[in-house]
Every structure is written in C-alpha cells, then in structure tokens.
PQR file with spaces between the fields and no chain letter, atoms N, CA, C, O and H, PARSE charges and radii, in Angstrom:
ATOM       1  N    UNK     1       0.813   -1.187    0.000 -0.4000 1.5000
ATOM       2  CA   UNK     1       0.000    0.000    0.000 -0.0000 2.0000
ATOM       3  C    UNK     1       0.857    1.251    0.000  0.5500 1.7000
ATOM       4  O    UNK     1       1.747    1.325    0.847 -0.5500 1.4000
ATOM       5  N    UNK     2       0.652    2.409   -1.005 -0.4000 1.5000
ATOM       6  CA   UNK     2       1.382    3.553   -0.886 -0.0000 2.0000
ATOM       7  C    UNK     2       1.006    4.107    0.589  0.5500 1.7000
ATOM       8  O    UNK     2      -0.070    3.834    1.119 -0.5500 1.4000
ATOM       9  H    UNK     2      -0.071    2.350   -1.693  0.4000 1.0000
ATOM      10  N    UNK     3       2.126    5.017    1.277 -0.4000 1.5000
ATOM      11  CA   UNK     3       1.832    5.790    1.794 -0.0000 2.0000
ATOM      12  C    UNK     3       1.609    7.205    1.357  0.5500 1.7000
ATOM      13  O    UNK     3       2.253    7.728    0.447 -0.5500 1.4000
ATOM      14  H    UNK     3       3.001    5.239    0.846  0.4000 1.0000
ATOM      15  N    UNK     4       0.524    7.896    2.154 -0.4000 1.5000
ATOM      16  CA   UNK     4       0.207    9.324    1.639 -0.0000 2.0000
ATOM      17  C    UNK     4       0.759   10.225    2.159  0.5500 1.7000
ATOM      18  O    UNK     4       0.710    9.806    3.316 -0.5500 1.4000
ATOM      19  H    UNK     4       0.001    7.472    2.894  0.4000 1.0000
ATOM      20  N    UNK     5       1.292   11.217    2.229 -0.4000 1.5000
ATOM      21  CA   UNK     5       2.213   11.859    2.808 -0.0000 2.0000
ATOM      22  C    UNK     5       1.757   13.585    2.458  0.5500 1.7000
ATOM      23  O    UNK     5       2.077   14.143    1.409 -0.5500 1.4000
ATOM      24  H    UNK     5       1.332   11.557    1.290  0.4000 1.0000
ATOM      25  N    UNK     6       0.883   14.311    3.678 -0.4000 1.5000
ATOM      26  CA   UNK     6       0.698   15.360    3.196 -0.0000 2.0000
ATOM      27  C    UNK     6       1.936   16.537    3.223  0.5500 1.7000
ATOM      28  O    UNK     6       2.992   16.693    3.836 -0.5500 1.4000
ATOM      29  H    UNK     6       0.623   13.857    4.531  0.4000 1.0000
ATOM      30  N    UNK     7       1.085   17.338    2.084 -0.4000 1.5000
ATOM      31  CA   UNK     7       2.011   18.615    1.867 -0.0000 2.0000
ATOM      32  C    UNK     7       2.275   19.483    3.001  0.5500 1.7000
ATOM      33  O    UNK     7       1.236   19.616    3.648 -0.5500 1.4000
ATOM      34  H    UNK     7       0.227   17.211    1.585  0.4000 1.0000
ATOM      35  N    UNK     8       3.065   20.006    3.409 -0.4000 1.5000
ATOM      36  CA   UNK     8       3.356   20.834    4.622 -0.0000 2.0000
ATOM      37  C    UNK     8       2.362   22.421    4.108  0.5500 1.7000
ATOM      38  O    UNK     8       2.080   22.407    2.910 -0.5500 1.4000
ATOM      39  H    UNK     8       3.910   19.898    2.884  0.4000 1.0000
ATOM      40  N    UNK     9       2.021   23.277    4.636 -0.4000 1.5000
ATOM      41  CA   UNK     9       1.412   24.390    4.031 -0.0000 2.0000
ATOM      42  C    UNK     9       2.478   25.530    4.361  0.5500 1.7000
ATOM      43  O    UNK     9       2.689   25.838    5.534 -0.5500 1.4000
ATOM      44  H    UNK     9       2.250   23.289    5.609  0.4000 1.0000
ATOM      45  N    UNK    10       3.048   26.062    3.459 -0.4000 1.5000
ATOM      46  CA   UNK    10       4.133   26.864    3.470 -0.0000 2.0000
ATOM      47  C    UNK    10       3.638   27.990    4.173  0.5500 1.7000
ATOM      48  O    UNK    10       2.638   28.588    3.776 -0.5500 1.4000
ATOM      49  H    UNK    10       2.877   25.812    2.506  0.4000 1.0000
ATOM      50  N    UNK    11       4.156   28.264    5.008 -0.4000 1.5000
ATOM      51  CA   UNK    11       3.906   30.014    6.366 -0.0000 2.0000
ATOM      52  C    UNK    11       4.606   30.618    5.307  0.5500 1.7000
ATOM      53  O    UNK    11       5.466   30.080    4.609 -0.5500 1.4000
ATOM      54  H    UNK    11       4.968   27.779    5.330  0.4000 1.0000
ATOM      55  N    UNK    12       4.092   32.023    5.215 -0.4000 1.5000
ATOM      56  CA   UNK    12       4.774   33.080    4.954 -0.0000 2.0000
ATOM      57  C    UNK    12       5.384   33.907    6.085  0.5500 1.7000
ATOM      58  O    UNK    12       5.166   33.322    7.146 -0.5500 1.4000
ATOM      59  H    UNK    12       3.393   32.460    5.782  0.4000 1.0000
ATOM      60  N    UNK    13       6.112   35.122    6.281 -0.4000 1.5000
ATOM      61  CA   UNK    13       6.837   35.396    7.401 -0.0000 2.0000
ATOM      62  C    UNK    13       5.971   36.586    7.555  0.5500 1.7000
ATOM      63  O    UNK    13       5.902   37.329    6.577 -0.5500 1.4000
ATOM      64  H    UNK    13       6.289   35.597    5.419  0.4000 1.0000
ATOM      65  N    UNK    14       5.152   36.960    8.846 -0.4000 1.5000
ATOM      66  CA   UNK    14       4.427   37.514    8.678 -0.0000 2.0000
ATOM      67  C    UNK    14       5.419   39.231    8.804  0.5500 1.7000
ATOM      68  O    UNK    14       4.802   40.156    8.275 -0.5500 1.4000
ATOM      69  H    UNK    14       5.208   36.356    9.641  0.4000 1.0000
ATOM      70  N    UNK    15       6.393   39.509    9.246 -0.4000 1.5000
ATOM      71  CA   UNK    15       7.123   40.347    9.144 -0.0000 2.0000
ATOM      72  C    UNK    15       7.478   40.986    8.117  0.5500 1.7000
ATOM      73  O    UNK    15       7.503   42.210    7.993 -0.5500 1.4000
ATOM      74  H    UNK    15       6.895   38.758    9.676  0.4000 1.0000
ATOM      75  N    UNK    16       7.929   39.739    6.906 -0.4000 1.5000
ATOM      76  CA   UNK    16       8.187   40.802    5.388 -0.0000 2.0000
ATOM      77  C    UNK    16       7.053   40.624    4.999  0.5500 1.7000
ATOM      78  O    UNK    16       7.095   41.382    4.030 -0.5500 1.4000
ATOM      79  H    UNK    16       7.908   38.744    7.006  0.4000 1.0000
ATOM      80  N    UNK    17       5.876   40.143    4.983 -0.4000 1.5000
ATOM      81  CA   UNK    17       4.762   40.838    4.422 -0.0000 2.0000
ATOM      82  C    UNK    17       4.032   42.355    5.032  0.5500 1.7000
ATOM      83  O    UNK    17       3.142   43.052    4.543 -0.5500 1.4000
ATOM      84  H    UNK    17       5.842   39.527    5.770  0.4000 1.0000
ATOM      85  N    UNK    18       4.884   42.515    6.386 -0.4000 1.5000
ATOM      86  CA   UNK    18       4.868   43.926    6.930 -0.0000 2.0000
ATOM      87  C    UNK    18       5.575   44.840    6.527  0.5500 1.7000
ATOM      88  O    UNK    18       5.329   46.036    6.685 -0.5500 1.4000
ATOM      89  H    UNK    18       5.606   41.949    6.783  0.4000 1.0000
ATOM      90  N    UNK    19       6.694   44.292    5.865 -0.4000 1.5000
ATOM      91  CA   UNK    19       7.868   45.226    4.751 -0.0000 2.0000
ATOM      92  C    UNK    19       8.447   46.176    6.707  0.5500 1.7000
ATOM      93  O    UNK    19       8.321   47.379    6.935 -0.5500 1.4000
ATOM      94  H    UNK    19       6.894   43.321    5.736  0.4000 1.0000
ATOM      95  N    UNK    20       8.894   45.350    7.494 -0.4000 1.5000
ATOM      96  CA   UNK    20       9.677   46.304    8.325 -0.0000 2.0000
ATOM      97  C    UNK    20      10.762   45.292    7.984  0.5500 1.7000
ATOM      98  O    UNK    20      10.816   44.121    7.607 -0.5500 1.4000
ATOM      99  H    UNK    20       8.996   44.372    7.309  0.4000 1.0000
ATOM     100  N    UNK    21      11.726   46.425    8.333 -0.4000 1.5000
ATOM     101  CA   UNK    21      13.071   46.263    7.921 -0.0000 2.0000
ATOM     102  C    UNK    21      14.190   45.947    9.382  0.5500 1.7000
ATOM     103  O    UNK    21      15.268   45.415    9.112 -0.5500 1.4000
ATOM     104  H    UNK    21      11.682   47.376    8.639  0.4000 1.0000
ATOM     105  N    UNK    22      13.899   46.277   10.831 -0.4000 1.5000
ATOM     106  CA   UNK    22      14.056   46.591   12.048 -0.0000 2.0000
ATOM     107  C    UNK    22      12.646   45.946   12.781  0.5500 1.7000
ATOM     108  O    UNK    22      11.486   46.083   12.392 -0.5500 1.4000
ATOM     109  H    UNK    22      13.024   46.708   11.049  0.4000 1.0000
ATOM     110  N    UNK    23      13.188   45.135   14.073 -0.4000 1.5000
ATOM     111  CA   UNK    23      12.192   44.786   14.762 -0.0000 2.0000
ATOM     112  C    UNK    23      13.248   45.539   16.052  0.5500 1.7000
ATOM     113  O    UNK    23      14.426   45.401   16.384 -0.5500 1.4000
ATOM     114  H    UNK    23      14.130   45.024   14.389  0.4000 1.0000
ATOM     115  N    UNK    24      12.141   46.343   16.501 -0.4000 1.5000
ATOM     116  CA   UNK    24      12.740   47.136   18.030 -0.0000 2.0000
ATOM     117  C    UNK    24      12.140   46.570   19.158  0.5500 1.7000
ATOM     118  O    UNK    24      11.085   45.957   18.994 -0.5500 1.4000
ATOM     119  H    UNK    24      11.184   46.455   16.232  0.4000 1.0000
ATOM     120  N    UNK    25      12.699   46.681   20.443 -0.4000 1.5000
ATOM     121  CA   UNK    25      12.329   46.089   21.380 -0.0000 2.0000
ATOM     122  C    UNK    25      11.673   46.722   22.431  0.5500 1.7000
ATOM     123  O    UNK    25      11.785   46.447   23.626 -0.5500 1.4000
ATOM     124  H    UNK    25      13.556   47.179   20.576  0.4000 1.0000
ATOM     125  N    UNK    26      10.998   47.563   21.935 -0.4000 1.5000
ATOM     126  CA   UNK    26      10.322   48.396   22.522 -0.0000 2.0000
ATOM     127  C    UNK    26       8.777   48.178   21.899  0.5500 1.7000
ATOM     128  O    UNK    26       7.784   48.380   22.598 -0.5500 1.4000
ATOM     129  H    UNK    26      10.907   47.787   20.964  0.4000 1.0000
ATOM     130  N    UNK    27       8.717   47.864   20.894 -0.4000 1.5000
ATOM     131  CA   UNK    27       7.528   47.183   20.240 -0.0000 2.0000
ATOM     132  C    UNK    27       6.494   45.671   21.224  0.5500 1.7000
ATOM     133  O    UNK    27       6.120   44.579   20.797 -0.5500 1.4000
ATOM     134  H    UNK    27       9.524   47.700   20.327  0.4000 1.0000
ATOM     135  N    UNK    28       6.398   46.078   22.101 -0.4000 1.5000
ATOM     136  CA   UNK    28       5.713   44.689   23.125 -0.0000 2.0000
ATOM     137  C    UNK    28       4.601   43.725   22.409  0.5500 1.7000
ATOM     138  O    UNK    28       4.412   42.509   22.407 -0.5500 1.4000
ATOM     139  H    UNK    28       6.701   46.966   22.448  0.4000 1.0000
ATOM     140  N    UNK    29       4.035   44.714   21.877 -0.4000 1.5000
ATOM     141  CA   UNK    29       2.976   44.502   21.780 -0.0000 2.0000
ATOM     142  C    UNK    29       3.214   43.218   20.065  0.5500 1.7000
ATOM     143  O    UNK    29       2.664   42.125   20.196 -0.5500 1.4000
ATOM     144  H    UNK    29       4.189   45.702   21.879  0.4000 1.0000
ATOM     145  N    UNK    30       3.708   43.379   19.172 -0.4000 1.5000
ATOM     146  CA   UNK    30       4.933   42.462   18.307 -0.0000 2.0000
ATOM     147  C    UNK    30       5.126   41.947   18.886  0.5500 1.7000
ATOM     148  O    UNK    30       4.460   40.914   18.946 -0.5500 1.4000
ATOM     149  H    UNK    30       4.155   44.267   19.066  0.4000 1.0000
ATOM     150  N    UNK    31       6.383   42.195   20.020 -0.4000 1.5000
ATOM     151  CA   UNK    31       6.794   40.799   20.103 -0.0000 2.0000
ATOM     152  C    UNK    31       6.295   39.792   21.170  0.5500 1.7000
ATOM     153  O    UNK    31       6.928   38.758   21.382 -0.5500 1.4000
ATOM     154  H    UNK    31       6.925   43.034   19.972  0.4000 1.0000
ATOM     155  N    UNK    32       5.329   40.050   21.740 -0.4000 1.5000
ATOM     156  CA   UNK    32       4.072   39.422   22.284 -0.0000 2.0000
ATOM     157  C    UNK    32       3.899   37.998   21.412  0.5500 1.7000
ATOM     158  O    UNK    32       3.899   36.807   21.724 -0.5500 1.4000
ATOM     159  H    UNK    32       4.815   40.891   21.568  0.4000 1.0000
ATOM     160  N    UNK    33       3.760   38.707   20.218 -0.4000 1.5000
ATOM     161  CA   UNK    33       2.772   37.200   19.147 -0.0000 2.0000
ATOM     162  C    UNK    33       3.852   36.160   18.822  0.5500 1.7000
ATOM     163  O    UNK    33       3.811   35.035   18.324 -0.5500 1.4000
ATOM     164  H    UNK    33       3.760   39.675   19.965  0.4000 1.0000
ATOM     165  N    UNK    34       4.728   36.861   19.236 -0.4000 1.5000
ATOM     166  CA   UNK    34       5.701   35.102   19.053 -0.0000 2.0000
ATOM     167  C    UNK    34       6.410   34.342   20.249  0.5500 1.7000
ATOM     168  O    UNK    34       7.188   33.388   20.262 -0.5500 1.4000
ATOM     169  H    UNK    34       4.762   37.775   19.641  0.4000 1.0000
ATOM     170  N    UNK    35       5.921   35.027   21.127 -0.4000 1.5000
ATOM     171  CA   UNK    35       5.926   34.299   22.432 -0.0000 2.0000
ATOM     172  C    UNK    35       4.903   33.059   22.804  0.5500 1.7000
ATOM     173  O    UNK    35       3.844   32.984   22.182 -0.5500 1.4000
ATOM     174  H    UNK    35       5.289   35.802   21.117  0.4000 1.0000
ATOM     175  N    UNK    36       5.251   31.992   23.920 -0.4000 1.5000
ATOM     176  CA   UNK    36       4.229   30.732   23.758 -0.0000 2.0000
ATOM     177  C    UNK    36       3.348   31.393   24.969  0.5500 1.7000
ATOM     178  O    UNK    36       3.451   32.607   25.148 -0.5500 1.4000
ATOM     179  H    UNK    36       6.112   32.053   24.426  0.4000 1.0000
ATOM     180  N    UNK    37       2.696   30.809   25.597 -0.4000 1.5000
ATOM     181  CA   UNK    37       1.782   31.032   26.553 -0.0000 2.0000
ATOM     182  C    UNK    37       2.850   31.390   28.024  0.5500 1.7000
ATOM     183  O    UNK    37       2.711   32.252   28.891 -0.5500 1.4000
ATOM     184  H    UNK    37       2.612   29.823   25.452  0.4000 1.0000
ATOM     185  N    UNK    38       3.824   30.424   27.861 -0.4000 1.5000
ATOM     186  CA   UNK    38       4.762   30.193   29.056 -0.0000 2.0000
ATOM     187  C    UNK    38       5.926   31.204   28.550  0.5500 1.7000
ATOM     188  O    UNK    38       7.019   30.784   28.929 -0.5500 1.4000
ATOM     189  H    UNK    38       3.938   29.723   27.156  0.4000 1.0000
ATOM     190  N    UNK    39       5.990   31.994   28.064 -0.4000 1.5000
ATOM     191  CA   UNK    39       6.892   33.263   27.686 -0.0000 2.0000
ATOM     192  C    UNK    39       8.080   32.761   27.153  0.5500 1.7000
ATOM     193  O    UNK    39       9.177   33.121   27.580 -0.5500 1.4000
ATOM     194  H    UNK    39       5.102   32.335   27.756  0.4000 1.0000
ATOM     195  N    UNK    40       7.934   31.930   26.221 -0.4000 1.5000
ATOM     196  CA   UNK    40       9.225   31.290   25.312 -0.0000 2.0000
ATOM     197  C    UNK    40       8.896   31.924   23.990  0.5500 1.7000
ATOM     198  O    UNK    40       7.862   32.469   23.602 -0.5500 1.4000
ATOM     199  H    UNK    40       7.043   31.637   25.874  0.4000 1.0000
ATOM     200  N    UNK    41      10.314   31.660   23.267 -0.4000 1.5000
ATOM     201  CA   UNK    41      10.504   31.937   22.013 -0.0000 2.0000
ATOM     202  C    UNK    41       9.791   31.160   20.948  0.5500 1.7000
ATOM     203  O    UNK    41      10.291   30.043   20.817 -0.5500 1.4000
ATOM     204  H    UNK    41      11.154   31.218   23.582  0.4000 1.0000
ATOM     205  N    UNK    42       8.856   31.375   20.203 -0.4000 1.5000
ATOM     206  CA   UNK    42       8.509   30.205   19.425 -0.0000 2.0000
ATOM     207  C    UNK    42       9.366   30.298   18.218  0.5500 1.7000
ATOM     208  O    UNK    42       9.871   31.283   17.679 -0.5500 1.4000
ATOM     209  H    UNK    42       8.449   32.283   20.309  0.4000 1.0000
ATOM     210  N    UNK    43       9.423   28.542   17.807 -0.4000 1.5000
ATOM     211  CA   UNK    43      10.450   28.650   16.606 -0.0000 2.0000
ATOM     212  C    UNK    43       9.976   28.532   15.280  0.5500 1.7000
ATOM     213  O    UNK    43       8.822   28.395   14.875 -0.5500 1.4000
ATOM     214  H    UNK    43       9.012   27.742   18.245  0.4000 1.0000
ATOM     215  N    UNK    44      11.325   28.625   14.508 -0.4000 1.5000
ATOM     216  CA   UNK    44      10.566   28.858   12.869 -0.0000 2.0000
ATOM     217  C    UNK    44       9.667   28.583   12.284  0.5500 1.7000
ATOM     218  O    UNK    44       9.174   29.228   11.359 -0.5500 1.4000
ATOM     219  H    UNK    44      12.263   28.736   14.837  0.4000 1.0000
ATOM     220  N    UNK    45       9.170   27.199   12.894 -0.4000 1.5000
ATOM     221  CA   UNK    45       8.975   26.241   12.134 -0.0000 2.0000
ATOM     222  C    UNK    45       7.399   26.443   12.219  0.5500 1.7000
ATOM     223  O    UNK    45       6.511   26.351   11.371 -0.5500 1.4000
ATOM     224  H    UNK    45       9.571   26.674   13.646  0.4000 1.0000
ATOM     225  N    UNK    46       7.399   26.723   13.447 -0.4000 1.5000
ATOM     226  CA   UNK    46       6.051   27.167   13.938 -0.0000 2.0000
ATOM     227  C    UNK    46       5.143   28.544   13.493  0.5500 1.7000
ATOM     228  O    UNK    46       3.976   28.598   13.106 -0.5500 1.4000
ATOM     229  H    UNK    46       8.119   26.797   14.136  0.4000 1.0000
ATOM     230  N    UNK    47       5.921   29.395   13.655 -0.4000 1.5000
ATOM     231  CA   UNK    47       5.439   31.131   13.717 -0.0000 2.0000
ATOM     232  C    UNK    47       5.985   31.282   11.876  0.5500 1.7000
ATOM     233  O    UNK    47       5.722   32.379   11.384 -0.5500 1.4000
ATOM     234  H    UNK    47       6.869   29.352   13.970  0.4000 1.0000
ATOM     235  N    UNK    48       6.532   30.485   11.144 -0.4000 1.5000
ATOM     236  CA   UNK    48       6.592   30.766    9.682 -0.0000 2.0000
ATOM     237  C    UNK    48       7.814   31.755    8.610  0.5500 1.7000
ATOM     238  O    UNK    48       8.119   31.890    7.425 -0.5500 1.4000
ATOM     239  H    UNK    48       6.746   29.594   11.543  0.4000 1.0000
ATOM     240  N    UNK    49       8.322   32.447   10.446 -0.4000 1.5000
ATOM     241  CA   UNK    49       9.262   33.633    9.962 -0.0000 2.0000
ATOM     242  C    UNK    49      10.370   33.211    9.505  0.5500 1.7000
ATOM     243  O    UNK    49      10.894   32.194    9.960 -0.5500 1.4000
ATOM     244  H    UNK    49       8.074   32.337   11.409  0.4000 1.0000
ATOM     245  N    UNK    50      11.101   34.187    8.173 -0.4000 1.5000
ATOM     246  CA   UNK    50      12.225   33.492    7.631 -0.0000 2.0000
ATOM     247  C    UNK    50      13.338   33.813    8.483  0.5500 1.7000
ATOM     248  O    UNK    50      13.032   34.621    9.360 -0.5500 1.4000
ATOM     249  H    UNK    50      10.675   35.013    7.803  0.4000 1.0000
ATOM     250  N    UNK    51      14.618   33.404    8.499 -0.4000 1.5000
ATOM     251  CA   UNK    51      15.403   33.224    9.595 -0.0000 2.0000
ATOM     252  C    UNK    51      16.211   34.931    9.657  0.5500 1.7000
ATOM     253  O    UNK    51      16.881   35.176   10.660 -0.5500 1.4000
ATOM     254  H    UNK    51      14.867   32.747    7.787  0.4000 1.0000
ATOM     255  N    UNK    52      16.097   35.939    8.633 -0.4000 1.5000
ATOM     256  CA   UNK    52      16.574   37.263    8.981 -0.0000 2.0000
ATOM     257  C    UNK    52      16.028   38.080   10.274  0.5500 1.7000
ATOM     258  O    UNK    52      16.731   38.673   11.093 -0.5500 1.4000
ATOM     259  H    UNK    52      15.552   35.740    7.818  0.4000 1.0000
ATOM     260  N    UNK    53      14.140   37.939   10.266 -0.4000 1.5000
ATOM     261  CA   UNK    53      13.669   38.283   10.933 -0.0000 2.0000
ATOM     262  C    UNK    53      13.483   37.322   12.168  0.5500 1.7000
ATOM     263  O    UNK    53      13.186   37.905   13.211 -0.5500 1.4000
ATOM     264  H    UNK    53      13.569   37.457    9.601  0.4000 1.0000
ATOM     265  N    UNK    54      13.592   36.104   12.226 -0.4000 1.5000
ATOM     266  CA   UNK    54      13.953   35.437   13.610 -0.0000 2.0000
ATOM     267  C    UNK    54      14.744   35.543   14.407  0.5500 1.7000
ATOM     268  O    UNK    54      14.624   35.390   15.623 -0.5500 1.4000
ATOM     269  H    UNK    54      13.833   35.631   11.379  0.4000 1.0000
ATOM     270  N    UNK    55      16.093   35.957   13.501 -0.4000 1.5000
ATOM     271  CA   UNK    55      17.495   36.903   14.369 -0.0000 2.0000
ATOM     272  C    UNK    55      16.923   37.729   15.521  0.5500 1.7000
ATOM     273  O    UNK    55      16.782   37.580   16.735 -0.5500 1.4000
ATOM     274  H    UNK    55      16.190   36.082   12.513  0.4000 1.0000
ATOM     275  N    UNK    56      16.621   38.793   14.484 -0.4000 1.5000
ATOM     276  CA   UNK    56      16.004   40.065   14.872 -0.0000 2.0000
ATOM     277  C    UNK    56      15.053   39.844   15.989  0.5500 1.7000
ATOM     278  O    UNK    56      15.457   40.265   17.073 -0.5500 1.4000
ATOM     279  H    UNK    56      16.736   38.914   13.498  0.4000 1.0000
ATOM     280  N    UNK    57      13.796   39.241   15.979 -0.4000 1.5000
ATOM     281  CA   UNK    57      13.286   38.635   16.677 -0.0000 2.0000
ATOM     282  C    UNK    57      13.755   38.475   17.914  0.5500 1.7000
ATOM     283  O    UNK    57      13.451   39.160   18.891 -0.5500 1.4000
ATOM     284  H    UNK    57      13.468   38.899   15.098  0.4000 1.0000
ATOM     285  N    UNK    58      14.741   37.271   17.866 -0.4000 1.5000
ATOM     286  CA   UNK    58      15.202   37.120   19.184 -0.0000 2.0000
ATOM     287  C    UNK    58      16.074   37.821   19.835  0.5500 1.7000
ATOM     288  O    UNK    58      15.950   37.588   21.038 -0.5500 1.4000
ATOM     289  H    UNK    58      14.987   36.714   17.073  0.4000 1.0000
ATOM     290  N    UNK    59      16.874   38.547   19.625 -0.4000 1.5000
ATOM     291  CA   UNK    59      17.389   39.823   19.995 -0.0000 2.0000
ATOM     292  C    UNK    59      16.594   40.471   20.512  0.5500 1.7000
ATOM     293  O    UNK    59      16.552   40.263   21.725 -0.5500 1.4000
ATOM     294  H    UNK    59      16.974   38.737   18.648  0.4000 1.0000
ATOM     295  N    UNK    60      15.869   41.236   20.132 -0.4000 1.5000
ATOM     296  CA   UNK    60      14.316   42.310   20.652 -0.0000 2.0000
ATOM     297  C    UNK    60      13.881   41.819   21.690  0.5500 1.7000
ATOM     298  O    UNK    60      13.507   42.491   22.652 -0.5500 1.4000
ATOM     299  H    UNK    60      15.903   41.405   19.147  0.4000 1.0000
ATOM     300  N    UNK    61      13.875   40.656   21.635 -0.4000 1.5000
ATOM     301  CA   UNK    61      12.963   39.726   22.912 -0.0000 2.0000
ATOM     302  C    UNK    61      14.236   39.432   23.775  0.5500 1.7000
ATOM     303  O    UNK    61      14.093   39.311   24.992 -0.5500 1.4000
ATOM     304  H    UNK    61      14.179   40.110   20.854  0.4000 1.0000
ATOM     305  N    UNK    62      14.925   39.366   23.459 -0.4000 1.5000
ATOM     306  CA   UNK    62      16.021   39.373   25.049 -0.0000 2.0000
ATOM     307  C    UNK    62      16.185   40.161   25.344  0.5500 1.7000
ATOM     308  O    UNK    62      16.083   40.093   26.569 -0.5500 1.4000
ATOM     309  H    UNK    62      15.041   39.465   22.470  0.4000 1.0000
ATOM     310  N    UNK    63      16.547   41.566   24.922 -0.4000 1.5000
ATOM     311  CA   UNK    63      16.558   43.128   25.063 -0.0000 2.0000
ATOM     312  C    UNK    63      15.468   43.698   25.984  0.5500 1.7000
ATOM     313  O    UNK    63      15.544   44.403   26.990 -0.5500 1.4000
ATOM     314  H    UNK    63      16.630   41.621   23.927  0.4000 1.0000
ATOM     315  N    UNK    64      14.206   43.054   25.174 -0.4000 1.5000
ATOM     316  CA   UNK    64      12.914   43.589   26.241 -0.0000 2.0000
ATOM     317  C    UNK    64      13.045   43.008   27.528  0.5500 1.7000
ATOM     318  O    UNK    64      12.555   43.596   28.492 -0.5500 1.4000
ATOM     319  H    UNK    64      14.144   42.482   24.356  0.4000 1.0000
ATOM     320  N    UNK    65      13.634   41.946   27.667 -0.4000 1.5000
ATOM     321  CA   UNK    65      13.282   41.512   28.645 -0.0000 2.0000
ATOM     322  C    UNK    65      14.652   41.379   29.788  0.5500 1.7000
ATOM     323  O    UNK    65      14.606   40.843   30.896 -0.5500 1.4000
ATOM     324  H    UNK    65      14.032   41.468   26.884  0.4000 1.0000
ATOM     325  N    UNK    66      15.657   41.932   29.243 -0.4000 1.5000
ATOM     326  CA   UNK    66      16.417   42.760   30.010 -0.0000 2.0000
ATOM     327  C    UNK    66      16.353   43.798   30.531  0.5500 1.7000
ATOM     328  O    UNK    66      17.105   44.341   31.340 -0.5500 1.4000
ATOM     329  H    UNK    66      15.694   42.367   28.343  0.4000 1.0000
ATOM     330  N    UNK    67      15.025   44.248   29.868 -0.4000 1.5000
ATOM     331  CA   UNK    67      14.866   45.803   30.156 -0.0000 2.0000
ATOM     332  C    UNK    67      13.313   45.802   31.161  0.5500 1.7000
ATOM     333  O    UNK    67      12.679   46.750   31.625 -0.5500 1.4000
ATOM     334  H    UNK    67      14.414   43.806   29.211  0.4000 1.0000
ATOM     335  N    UNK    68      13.161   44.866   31.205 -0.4000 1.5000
ATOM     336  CA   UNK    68      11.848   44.482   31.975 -0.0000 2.0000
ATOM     337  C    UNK    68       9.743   44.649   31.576  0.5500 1.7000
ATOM     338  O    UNK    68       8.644   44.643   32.131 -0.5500 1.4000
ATOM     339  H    UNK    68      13.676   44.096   30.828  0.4000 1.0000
ATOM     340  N    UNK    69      10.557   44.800   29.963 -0.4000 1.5000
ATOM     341  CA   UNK    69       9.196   44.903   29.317 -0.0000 2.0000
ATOM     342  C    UNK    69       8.629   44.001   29.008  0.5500 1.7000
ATOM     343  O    UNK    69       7.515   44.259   28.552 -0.5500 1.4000
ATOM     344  H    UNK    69      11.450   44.805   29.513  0.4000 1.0000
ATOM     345  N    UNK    70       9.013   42.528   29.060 -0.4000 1.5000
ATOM     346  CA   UNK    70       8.889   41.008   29.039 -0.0000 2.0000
ATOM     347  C    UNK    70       9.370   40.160   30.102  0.5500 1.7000
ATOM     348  O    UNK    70      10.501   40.032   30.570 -0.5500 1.4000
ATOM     349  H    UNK    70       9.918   42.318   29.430  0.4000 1.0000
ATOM     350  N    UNK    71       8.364   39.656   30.360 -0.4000 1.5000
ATOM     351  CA   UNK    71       8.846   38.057   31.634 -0.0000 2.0000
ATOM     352  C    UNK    71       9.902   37.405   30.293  0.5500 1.7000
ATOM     353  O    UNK    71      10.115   37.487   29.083 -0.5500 1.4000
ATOM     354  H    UNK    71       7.445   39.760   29.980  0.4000 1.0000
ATOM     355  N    UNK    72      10.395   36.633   31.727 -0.4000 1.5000
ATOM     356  CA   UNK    72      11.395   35.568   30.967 -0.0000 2.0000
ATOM     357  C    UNK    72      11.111   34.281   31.696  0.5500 1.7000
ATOM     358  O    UNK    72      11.871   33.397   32.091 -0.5500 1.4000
ATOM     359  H    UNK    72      10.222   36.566   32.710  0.4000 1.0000
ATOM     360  N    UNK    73       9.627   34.440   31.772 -0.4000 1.5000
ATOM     361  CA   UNK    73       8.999   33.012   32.097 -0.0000 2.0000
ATOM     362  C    UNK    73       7.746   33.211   33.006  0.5500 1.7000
ATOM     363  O    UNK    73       7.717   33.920   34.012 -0.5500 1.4000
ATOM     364  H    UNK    73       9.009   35.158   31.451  0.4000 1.0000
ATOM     365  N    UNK    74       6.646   32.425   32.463 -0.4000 1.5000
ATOM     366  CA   UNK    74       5.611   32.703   33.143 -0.0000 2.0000
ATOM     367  C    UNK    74       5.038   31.051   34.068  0.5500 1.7000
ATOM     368  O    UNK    74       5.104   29.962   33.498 -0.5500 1.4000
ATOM     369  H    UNK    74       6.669   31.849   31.646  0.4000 1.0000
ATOM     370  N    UNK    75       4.557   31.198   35.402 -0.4000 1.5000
ATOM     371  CA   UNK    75       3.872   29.623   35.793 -0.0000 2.0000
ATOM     372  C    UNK    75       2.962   29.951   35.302  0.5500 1.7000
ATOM     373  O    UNK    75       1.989   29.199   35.238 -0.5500 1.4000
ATOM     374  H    UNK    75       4.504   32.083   35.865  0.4000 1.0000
C-alpha cells in the first residue's frame, strides 16, 4: 500500500509581508505574538518567519526583557 504523505502548508513570514526592515524592542505589543503562553521563544517552524527576521526577533525579545518589558517566564 502507498503511503500518503501530506504537503506541509508553506507560512509566509508575517514580518516581510509587513515590509519592516528593524524589529525594536520596545515594540511589546509584536513581540508578544511570538511568544508561547509560558513566555518562550517560538520557533521557525512554527510562527513561519524566515530566519533574517527570527534573528532580529530574538534579539528584541532578550533586550525587552532585560529591560523588563517582558517576563522571561511565566507559571
């Protein structure tokens, strides 16, 4: 019997369809949506973003949260 093997559905990055060029870390409210429930990073694979803006991404989000505009972990 063949196996069926579905197609993955390709994410677009929702960032360059925003055409920003800079993700700042002062932006909370951004980088909110790629956080999990438990205040982690979600990864590529998941959130769709191509890996320029995942850099960026995670930078911003350690920044904020050095700076105390983000938990760095929620119970």
């Amino acid at each position: 019997m063949p196996v069926r093997r579905r197609r993955k559905k390709v994410k677009k990055c929702k960032l360059c369809e925003l055409k920003i060029d800079y993700v700042d870390y002062k932006d909370v409210k951004l980088l909110k949506e790629f956080l999990t429930d438990k205040a982690k990073i979600t990864p590529r694979r998941i959130n769709g973003n191509c890996a320029k803006h995942q850099r960026m991404l995670k930078v911003a989000i350690k920044r904020a949260r050095q700076m105390a505009l983000l938990p760095y972990l929620k119970h």
